[in-house]
PyMOL CGO cylinders between C-alpha atoms (Angstrom):
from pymol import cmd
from pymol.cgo import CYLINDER

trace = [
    CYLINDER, 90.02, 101.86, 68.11, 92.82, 103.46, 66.74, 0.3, 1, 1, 1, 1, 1, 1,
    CYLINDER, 92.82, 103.46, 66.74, 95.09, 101.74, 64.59, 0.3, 1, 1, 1, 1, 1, 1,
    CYLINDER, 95.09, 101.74, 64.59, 98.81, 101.31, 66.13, 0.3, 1, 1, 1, 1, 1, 1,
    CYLINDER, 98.81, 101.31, 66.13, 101.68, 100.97, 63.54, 0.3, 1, 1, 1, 1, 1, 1,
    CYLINDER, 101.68, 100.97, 63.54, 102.41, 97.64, 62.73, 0.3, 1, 1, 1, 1, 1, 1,
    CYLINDER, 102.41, 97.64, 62.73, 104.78, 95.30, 63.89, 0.3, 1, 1, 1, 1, 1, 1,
    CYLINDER, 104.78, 95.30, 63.89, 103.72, 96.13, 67.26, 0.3, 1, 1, 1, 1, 1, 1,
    CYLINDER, 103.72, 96.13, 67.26, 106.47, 95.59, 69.74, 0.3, 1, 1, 1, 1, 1, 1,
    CYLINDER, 106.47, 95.59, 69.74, 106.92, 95.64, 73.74, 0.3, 1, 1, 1, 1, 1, 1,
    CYLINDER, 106.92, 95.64, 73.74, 108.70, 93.51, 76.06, 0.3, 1, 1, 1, 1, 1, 1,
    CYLINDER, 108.70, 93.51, 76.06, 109.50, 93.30, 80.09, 0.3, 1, 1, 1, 1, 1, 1,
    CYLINDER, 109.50, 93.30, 80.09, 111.26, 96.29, 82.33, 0.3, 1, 1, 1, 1, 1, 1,
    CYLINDER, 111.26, 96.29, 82.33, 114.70, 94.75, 81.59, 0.3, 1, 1, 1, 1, 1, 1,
    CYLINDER, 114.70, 94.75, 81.59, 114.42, 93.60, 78.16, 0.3, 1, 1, 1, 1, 1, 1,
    CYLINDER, 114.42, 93.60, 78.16, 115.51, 90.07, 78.47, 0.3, 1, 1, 1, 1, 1, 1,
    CYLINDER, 115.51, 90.07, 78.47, 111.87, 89.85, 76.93, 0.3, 1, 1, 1, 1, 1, 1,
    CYLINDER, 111.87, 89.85, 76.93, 110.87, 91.20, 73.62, 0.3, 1, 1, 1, 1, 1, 1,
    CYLINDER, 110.87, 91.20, 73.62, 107.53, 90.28, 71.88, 0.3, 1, 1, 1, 1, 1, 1,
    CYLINDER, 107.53, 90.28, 71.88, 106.18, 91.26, 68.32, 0.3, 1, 1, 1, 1, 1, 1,
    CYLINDER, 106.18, 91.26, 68.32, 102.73, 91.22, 66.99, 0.3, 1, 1, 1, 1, 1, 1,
    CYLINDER, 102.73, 91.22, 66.99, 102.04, 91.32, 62.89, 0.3, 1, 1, 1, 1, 1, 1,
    CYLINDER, 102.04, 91.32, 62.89, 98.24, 92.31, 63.48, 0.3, 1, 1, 1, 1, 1, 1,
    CYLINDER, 98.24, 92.31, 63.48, 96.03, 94.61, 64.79, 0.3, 1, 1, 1, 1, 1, 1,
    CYLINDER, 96.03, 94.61, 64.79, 94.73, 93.75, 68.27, 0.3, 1, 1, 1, 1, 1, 1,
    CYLINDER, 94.73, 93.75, 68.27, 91.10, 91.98, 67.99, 0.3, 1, 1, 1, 1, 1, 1,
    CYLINDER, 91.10, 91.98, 67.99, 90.24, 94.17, 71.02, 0.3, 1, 1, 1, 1, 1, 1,
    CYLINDER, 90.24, 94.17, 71.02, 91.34, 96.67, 73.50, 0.3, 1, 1, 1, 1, 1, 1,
    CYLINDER, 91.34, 96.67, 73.50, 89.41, 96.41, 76.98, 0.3, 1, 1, 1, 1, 1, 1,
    CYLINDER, 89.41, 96.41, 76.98, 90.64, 97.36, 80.53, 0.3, 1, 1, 1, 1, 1, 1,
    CYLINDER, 90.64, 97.36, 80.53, 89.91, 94.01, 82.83, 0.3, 1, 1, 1, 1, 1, 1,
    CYLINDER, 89.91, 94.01, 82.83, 88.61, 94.91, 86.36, 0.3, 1, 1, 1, 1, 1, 1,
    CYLINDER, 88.61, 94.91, 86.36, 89.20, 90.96, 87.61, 0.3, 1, 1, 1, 1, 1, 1,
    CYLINDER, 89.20, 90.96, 87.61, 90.94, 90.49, 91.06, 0.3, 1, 1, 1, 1, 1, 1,
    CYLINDER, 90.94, 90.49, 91.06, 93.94, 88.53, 89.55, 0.3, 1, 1, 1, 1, 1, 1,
    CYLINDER, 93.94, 88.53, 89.55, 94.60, 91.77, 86.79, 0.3, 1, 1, 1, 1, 1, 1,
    CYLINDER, 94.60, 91.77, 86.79, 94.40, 94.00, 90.23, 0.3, 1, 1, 1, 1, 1, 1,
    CYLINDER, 94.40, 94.00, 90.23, 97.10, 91.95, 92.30, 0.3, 1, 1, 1, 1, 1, 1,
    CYLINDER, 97.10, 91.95, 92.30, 99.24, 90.84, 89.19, 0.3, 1, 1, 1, 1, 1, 1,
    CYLINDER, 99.24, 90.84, 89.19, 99.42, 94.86, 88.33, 0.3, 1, 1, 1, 1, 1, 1,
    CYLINDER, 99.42, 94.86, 88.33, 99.05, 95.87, 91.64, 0.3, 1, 1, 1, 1, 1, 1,
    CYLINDER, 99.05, 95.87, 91.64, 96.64, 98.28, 90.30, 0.3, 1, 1, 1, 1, 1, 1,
    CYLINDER, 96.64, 98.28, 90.30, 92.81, 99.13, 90.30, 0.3, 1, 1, 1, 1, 1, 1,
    CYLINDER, 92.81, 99.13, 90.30, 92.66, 97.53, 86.45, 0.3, 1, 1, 1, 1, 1, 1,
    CYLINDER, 92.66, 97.53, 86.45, 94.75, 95.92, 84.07, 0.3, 1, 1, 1, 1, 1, 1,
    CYLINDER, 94.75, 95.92, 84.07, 94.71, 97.52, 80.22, 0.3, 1, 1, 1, 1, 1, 1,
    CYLINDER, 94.71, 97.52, 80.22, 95.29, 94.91, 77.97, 0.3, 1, 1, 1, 1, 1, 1,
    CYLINDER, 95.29, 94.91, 77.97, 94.95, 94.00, 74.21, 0.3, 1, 1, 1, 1, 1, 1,
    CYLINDER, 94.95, 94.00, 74.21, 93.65, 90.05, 72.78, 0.3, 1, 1, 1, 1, 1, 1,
    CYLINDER, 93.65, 90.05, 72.78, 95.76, 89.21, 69.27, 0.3, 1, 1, 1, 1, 1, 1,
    CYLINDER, 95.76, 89.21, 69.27, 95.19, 86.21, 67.67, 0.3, 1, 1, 1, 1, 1, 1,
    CYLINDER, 95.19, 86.21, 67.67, 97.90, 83.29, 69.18, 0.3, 1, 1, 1, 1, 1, 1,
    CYLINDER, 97.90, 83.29, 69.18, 99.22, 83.16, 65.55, 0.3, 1, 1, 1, 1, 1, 1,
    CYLINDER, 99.22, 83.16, 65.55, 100.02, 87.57, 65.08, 0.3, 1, 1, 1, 1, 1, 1,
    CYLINDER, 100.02, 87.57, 65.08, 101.88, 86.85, 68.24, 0.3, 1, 1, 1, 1, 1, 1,
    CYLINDER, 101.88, 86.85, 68.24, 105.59, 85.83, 68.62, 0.3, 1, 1, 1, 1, 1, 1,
    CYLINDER, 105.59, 85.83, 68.62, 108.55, 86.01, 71.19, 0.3, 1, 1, 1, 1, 1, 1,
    CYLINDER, 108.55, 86.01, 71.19, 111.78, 87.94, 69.44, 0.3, 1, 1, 1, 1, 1, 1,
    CYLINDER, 111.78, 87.94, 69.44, 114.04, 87.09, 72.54, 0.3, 1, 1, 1, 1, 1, 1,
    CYLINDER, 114.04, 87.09, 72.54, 114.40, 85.55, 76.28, 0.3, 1, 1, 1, 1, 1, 1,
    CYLINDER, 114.40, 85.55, 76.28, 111.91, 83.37, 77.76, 0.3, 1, 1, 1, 1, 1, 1,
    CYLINDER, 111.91, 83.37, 77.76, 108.97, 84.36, 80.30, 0.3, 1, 1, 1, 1, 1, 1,
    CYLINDER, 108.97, 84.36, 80.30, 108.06, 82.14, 83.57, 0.3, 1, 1, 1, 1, 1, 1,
    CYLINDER, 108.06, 82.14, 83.57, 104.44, 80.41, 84.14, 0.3, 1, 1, 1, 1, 1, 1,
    CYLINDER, 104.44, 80.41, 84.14, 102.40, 81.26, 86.42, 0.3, 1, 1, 1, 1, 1, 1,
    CYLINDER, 102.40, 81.26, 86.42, 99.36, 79.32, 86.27, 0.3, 1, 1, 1, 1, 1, 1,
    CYLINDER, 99.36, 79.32, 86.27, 95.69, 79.46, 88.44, 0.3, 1, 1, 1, 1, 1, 1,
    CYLINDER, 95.69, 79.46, 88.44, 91.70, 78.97, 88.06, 0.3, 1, 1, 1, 1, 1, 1,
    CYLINDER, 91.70, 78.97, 88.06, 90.54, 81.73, 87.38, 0.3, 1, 1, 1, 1, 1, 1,
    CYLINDER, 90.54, 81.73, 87.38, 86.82, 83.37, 87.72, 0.3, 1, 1, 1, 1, 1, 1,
    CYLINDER, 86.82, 83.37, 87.72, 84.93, 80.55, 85.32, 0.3, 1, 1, 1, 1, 1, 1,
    CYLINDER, 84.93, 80.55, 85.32, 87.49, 77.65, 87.26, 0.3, 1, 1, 1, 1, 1, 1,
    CYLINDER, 87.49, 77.65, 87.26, 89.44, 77.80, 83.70, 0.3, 1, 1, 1, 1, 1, 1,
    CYLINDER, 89.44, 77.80, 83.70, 92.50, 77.77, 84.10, 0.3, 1, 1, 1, 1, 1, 1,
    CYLINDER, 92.50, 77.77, 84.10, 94.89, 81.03, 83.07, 0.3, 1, 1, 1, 1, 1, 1,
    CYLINDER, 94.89, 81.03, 83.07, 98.04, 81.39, 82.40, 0.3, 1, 1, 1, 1, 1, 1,
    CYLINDER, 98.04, 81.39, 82.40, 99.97, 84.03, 83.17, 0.3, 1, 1, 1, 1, 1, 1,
    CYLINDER, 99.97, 84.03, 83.17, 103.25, 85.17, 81.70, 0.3, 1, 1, 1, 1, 1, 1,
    CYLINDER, 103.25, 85.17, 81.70, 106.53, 87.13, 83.27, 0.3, 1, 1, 1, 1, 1, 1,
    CYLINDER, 106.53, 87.13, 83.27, 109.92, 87.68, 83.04, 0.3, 1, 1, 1, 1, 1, 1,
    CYLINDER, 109.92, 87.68, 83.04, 111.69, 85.90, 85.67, 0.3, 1, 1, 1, 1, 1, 1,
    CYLINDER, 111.69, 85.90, 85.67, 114.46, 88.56, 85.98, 0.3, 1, 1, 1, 1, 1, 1,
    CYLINDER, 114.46, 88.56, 85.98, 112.51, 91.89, 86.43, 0.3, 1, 1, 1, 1, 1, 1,
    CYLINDER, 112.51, 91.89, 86.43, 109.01, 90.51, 87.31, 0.3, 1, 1, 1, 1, 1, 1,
    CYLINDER, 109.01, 90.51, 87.31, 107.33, 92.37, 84.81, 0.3, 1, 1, 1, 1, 1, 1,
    CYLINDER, 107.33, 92.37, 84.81, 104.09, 90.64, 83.79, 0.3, 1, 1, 1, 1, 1, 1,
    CYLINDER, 104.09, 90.64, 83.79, 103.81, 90.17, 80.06, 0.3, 1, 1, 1, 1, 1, 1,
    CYLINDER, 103.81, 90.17, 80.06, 100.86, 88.52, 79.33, 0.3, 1, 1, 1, 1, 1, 1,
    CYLINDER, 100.86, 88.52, 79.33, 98.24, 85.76, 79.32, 0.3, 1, 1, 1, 1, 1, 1,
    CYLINDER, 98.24, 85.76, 79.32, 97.03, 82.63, 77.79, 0.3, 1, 1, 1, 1, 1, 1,
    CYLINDER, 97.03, 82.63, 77.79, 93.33, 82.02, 79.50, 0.3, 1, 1, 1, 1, 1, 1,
    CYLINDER, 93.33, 82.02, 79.50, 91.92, 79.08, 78.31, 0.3, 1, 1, 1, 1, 1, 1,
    CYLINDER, 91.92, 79.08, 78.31, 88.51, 80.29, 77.92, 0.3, 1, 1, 1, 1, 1, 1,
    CYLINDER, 88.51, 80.29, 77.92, 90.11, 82.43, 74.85, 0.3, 1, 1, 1, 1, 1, 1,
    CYLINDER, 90.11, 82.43, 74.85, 92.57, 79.73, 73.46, 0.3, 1, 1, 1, 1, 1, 1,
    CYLINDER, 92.57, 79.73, 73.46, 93.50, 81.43, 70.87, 0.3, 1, 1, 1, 1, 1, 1,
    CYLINDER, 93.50, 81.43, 70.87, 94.29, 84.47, 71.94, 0.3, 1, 1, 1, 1, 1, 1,
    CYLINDER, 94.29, 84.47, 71.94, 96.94, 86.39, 74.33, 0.3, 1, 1, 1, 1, 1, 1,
    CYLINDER, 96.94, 86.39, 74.33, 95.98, 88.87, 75.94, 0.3, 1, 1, 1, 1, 1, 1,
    CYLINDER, 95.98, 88.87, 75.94, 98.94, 91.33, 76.18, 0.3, 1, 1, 1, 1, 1, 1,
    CYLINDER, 98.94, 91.33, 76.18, 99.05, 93.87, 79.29, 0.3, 1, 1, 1, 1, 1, 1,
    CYLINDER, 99.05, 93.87, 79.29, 99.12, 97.38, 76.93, 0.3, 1, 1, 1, 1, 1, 1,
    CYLINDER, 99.12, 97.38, 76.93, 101.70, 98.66, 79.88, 0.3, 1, 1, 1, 1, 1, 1,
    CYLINDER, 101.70, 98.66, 79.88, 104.67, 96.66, 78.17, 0.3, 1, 1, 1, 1, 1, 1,
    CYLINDER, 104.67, 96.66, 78.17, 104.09, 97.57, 74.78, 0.3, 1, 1, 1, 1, 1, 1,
    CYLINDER, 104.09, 97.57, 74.78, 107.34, 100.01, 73.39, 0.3, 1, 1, 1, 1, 1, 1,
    CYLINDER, 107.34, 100.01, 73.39, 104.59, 102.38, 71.87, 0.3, 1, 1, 1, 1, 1, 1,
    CYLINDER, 104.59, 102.38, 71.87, 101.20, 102.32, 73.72, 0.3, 1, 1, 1, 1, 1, 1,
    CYLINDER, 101.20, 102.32, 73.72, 99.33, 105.75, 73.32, 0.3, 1, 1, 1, 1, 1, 1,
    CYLINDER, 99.33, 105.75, 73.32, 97.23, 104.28, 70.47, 0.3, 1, 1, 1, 1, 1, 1,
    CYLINDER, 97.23, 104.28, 70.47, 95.56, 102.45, 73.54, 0.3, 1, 1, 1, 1, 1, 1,
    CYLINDER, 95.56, 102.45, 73.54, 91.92, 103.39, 73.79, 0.3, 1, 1, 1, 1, 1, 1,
    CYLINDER, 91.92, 103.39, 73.79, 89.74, 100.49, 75.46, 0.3, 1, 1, 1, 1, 1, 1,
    CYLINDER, 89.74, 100.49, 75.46, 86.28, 99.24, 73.92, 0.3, 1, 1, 1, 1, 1, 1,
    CYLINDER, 86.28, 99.24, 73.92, 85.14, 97.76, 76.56, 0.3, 1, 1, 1, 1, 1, 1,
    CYLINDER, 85.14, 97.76, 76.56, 85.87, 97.45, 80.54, 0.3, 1, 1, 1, 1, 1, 1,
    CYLINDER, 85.87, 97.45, 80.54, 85.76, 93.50, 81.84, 0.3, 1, 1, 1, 1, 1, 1,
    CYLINDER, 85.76, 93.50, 81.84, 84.54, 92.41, 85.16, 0.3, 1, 1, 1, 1, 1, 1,
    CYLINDER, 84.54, 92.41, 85.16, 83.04, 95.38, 86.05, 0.3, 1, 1, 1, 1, 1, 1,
    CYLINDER, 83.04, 95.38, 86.05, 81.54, 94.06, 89.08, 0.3, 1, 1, 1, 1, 1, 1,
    CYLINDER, 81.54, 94.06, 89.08, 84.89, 93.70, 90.82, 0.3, 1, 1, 1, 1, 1, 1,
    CYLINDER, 84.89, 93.70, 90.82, 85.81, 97.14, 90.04, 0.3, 1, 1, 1, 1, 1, 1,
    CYLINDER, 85.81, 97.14, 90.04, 87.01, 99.17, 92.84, 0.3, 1, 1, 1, 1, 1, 1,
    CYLINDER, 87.01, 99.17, 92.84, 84.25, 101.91, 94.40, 0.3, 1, 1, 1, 1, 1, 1,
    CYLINDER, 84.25, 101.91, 94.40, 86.38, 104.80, 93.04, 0.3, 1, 1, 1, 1, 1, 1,
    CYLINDER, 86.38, 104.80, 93.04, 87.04, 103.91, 89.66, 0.3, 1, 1, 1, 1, 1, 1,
    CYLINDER, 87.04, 103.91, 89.66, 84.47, 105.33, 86.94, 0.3, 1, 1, 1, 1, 1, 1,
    CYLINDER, 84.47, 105.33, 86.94, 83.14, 102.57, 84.41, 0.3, 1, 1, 1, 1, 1, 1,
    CYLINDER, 83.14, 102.57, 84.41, 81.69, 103.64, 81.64, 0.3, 1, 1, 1, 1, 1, 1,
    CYLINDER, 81.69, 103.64, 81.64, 77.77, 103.60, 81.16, 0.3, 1, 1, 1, 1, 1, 1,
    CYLINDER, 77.77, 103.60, 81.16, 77.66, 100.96, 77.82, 0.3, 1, 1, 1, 1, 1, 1,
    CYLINDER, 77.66, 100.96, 77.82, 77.00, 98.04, 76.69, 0.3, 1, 1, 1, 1, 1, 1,
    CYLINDER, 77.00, 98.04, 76.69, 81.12, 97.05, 76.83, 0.3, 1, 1, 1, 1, 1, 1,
    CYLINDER, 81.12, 97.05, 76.83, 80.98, 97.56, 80.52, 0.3, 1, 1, 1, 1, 1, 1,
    CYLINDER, 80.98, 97.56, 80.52, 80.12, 93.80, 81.24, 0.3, 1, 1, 1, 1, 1, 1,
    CYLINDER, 80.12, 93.80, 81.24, 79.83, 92.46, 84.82, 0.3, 1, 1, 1, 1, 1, 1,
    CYLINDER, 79.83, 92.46, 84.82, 83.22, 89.22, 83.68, 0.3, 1, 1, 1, 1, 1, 1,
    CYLINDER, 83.22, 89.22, 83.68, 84.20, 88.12, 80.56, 0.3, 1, 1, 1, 1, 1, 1,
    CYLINDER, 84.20, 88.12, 80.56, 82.21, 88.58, 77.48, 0.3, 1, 1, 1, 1, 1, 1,
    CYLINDER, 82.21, 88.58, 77.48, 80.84, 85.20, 75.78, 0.3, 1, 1, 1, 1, 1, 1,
    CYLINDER, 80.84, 85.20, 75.78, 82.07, 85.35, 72.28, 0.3, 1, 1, 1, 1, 1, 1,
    CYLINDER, 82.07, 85.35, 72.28, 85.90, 86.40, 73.08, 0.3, 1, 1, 1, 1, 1, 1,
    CYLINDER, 85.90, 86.40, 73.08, 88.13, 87.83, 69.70, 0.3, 1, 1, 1, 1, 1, 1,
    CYLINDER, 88.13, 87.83, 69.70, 90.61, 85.65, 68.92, 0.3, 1, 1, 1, 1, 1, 1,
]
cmd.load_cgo(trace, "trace")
């Protein structure tokens, strides 16, 4: 992975909401669930887990949207309520971690995933990567 400069900074379409992080990202991945697809509206969602604690709102407060997701866990995901922009998530099969969609951060081109998620729901057009990080859902030791 390459290393982004740190504090690492991003926030929603509007900028009602800011977020900071103090540490590098525990992992980079691009998620291939059905909820990433319809909350992006696109084939994958590329996203970054930090550790709950590197993680901090700087300004404005996101709305709660919250479901079961693939394991029946439930997943929390947050937006702003002005713009709509979706921020991030708390899943509660990772609870320490928030997992931070790489589209809202202020400087993303440091981005390169380690590993694709959920491969198996991956649209027929998309190319997934022949490794070991291509897993068919969510890993079983998750970074926090």
């Amino acid at each position: 992975m390459t290393e982004p400069e740190l504090p690492i900074r991003g926030g929603c379409l509007c900028g009602a909401i800011r977020y900071e992080i103090s540490r590098v990202p525990a992992a980079t991945a691009v998620c291939h669930c059905r909820d990433c697809q319809r909350t992006t509206g696109s084939a994958f969602a590329p996203v970054i887990s930090v550790g709950q604690r590197s993680f901090r709102l700087t300004s404005g407060e996101p709305r709660i949207h919250e479901l079961a997701g693939d394991s029946g866990r439930r997943v929390r995901r947050f937006f702003c309520g002005d713009c709509g922009s979706p921020l991030f998530g708390r899943p509660d099969a990772m609870p320490r971690a928030v997992n931070v969609l790489v589209g809202t951060l202020d400087e993303p081109d440091w981005f390169r995933p380690e590993m694709a998620l959920f491969c198996g729901s991956a649209w027929s057009w998309v190319s997934i990567p022949d490794t070991p990080r291509a897993l068919p859902g969510m890993p079983e030791a998750v970074p926090e």
